[in-house]
C-alpha positions in Angstrom: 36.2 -42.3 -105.4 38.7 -43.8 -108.1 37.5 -47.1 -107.0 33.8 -46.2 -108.0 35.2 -44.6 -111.7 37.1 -47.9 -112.2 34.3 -49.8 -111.4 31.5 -47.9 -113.6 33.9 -47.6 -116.1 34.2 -51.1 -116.3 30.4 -51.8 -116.6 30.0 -49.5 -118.8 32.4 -51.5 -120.8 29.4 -54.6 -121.0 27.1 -52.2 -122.6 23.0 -52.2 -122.1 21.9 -55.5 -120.1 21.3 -58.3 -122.5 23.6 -57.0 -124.9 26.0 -59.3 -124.5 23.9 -62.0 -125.2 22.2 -60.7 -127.8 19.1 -60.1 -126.0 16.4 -57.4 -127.6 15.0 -55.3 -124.5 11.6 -56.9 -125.0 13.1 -60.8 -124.1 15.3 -59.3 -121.8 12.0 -57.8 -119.5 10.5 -61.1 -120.4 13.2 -63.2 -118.4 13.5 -60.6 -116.2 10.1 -61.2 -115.1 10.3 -64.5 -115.4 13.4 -64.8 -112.9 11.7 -62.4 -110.8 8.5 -64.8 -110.7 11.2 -67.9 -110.4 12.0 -66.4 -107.4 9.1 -66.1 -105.4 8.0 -69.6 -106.6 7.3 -71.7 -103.0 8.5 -74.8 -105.1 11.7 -73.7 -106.6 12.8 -72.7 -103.4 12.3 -75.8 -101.7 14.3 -77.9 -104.3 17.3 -75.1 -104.3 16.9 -75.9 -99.6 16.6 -79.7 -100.4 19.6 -79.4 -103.1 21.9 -78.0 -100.5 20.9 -80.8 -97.8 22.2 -83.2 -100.7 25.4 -81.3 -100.8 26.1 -80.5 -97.5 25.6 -84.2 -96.5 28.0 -85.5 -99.4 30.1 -82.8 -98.8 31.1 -82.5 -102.6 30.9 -78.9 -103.7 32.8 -79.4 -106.8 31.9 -77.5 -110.1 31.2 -80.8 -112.1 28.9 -82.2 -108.6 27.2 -78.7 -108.2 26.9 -78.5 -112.4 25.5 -82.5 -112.4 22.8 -81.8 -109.2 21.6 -78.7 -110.7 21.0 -79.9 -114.1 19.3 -82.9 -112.7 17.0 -80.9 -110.0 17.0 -77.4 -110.3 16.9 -76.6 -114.2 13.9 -78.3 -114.9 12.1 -77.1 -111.8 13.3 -73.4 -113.4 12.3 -74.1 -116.9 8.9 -75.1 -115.5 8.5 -72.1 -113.3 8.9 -69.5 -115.9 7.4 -71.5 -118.9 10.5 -72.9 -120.9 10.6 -76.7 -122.1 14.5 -75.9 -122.5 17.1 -76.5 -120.2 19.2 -73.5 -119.6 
C-alpha cells in the first residue's frame, strides 16, 4: 500500500498531462489522437519491424545508433502519419 501512495504521490507531483510541456488540453487530445492513429498505421509499423532487423543485424544498440536510425527512418514516417512536416 505505501508503495502505491509513493507512487501517486509522485505523479501527482507532474501535474495534468501535457502540463509539463506546456501543452493546452485541446493539442494535447489532438496528439493523443494522432499517436493513437500512428499506431495502428500498417506502414509505421513495418519501418519500426524493419528498423529493428537493421539493429539486430549490426548489433549496435547505442543511444547515438538508436537516436541516428530513428531520425533517419522512423521520424519522418511519424511526422507523416499524423500530419506534421516537423521532425519531433
Amino acid at each position: 500500500m505505501e508503495l502505491i501512495t509513493q507512487f501517486t504521490k509522485e505523479m501527482e507531483a507532474f501535474g495534468p498531462i501535457g502540463s509539463q510541456a506546456g501543452l493546452n488540453p485541446e493539442e494535447l487530445q489532438r496528439r493523443l489522437a494522432a499517436a493513437r492513429e500512428a499506431a495502428t498505421n500498417v506502414k509505421l509499423r513495418t519501418w519500426l519491424a524493419q528498423l529493428t532487423k537493421e539493429l539486430r543485424e549490426v548489433q549496435d544498440y547505442s543511444e547515438a545508433a538508436l537516436n541516428a536510425r530513428l531520425a533517419e527512418k522512423v521520424e519522418p514516417a511519424l511526422a507523416k502519419a499524423i500530419g506534421r512536416e516537423n521532425s519531433f
